[in-house]
C-alpha positions as semicolon CSV with decimal commas, in nm:
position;residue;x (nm);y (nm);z (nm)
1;X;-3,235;-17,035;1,652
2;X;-3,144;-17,126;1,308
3;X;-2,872;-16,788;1,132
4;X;-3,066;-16,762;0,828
5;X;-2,701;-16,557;0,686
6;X;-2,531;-16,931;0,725
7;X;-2,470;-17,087;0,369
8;X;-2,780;-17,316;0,349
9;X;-2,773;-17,397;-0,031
10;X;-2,480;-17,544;-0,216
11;X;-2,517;-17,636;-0,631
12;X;-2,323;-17,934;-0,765
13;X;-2,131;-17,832;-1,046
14;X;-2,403;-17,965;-1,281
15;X;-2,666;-17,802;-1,116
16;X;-2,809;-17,619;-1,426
17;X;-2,578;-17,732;-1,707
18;X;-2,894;-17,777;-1,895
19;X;-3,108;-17,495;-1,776
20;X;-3,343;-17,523;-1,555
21;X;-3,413;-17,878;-1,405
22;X;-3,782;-17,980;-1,445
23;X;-3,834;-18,273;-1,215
24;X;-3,710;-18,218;-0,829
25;X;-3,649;-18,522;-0,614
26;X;-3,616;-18,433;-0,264
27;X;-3,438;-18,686;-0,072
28;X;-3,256;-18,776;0,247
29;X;-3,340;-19,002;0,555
30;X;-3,608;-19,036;0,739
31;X;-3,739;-18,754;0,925
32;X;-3,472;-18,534;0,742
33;X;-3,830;-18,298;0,593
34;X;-3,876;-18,404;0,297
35;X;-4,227;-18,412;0,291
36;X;-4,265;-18,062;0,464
37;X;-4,036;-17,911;0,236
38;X;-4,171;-18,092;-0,121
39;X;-4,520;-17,931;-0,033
40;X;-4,383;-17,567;0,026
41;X;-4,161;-17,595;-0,287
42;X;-4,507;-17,766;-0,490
43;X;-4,691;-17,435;-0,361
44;X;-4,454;-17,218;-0,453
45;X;-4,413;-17,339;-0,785
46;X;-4,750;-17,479;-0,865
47;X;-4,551;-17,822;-0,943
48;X;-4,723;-18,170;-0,890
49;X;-4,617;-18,316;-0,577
50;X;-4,608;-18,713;-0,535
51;X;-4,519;-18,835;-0,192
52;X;-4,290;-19,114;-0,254
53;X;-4,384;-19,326;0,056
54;X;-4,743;-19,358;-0,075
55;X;-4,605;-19,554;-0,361
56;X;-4,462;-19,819;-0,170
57;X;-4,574;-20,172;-0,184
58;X;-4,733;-20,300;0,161
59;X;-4,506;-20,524;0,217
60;X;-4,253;-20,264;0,248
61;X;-4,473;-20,094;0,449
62;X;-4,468;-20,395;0,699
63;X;-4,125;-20,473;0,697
64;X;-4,035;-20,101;0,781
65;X;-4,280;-20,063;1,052
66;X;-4,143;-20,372;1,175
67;X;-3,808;-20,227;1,224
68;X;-3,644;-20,460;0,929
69;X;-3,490;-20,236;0,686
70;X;-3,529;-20,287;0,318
71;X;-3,325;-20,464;0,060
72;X;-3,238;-20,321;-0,275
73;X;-3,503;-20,597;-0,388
74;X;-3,741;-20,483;-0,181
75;X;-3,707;-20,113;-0,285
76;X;-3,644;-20,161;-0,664
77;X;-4,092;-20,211;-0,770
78;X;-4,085;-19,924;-0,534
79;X;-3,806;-19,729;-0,745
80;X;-3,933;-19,849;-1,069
81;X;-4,286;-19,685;-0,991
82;X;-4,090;-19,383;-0,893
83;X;-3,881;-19,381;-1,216
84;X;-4,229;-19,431;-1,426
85;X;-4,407;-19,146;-1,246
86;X;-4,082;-18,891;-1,348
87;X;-4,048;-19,044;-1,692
88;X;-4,439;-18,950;-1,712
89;X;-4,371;-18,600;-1,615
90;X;-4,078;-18,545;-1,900
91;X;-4,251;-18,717;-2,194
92;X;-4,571;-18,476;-2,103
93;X;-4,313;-18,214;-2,090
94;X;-4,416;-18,140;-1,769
95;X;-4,310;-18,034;-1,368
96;X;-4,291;-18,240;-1,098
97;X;-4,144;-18,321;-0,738
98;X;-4,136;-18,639;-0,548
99;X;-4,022;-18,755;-0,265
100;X;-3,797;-19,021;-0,210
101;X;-3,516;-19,098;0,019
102;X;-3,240;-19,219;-0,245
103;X;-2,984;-19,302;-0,021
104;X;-2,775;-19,482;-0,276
105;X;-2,646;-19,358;-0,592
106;X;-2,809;-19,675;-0,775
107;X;-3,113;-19,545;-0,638
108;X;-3,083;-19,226;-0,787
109;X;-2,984;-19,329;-1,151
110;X;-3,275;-19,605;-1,131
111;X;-3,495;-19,314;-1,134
112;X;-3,336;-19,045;-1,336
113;X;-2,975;-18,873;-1,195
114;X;-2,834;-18,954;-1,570
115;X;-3,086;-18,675;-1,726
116;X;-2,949;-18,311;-1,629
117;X;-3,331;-18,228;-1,629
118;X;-3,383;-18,398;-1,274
119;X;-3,251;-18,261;-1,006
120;X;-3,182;-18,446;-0,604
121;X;-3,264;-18,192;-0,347
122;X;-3,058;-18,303;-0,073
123;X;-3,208;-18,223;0,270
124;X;-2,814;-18,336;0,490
125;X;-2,790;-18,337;0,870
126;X;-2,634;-18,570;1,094
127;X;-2,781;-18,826;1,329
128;X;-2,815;-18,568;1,629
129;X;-2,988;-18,336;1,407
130;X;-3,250;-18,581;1,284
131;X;-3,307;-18,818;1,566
132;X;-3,574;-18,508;1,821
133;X;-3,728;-18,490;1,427
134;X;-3,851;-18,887;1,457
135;X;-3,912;-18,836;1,819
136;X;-4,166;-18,573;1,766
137;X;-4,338;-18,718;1,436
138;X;-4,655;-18,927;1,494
139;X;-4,848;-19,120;1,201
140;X;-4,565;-19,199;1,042
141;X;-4,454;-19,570;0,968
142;X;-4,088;-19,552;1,003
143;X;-3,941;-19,637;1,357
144;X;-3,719;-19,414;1,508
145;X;-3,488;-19,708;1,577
146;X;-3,436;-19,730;1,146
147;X;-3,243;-19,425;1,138
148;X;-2,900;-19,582;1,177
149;X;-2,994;-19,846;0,920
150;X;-3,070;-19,537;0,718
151;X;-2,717;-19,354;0,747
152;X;-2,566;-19,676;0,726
153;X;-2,677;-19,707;0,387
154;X;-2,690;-19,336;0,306
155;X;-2,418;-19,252;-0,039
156;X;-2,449;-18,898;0,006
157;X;-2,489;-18,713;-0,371
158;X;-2,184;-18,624;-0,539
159;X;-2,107;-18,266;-0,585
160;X;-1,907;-18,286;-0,897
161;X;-2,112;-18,567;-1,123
162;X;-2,463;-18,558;-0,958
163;X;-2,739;-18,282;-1,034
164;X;-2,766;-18,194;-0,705
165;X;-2,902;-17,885;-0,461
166;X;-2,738;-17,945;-0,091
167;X;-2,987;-17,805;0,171
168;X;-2,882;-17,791;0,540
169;X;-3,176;-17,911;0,738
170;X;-3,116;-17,693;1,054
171;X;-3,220;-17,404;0,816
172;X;-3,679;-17,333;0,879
173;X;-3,817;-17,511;0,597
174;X;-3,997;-17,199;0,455
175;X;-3,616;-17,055;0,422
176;X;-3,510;-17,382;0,252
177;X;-3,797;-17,377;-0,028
178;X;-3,754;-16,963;-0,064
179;X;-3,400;-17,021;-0,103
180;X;-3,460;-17,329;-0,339
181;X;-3,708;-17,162;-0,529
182;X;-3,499;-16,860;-0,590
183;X;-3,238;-17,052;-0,751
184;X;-3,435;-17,286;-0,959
185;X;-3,630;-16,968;-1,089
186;X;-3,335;-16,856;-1,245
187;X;-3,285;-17,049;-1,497
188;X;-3,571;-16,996;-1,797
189;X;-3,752;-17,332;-1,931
C-alpha cells in the first residue's frame, strides 16, 4: 500500500513562471500510466485528451510490436503530428493533454518544452516498478521485452530548465491527477 503523505509531486523551477500551463503532456515509458492518468486529469478538467499512440504511423506500430525499437526517424512524423495537434490547441487558445512518452529532451522541444505554456507531466519509476505494469496490460502493442530499450533511451526532464510536474508512479492514479489538478488549478488563465 501506496503512503499517500509521501511527496508524490515535485515542480521544476519553471513550473508556472508564466501562469498556468495550458497544454499537459504526460509522458514516461511504457506502462509507466500515462494513459490512465491523462483520462482522469481530462475528466477532471474537462480538457481534450489525445492519446499519443493513436497518432503513430503503422509502420511504427509494426516495428514496436515486433520488438525493434524506434529511431529518432522513425518517431519524428510521429512527433511532428504531436507538435501540430498542441500548436492547434494554443493558436485556438485552447486546453489540451496528450500523451506521449518523450523520452528525450529533443523530443520534448520538437513538440513544445520551449513555450512555458506546455507543461511534461512526468510519470518516474524504475524498471522494477514498471515491469508487473506490462505484465498485467493486455491489448496493448508494446512488448514487455521494449522496456529496457525504453530506459535506455529515457533523458529524464530537467528540473531547473524544463516545465516540468514530477509524479511518482507508485502513488494510485486518482491521487496523482487530484494532486496534479490541485496544483495546476492554482494558477488563474
Amino acid at each position: 500500500m501506496y503512503d499517500t503523505g509521501q511527496k508524490t509531486v515535485s515542480l521544476s523551477r519553471r513550473f508556472g513562471e508564466a501562469g498556468r500551463p495550458c497544454v499537459l503532456i504526460v509522458m514516461g515509458v511504457s506502462g509507466c500510466g500515462k494513459s490512465t492518468l491523462a483520462q482522469l486529469m481530462a475528466e477532471r478538467m474537462a480538457w481534450p485528451l489525445i492519446e499519443g499512440d493513436d497518432l503513430h504511423p503503422p509502420a511504427n506500430i509494426a516495428r514496436m510490436s515486433n520488438g525493434i525499437p524506434l529511431t529518432d526517424t522513425d518517431r519524428t512524423p510521429w512527433l511532428d503530428l504531436i507538435a501540430g495537434r498542441i500548436q492547434s490547441w494554443r493558436d485556438a487558445g485552447q486546453c489540451g493533454i496528450v500523451t506521449c512518452s518523450s523520452l528525450k529532451r529533443s523530443y520534448r522541444r520538437q513538440i513544445g518544452s520551449d513555450s512555458a505554456d506546455v507543461c511534461f507531466v512526468y510519470l518516474k519509476g524504475s524498471r522494477e516498478d514498471i515491469m508487473p505494469r506490462l505484465y498485467q496490460r493486455t491489448g496493448h502493442f508494446m512488448p514487455v521485452a521494449m522496456l529496457d530499450s525504453q530506459f535506455a533511451t529515457l533523458e529524464e526532464p530537467d528540473m531547473h530548465e524544463e516545465v516540468v510536474m514530477v509524479l511518482d508512479v507508485n502513488a494510485p492514479q486518482e491521487h496523482l491527477a487530484e494532486r496534479a489538478c490541485a496544483h495546476l488549478t492554482q494558477f488563474s488563465l
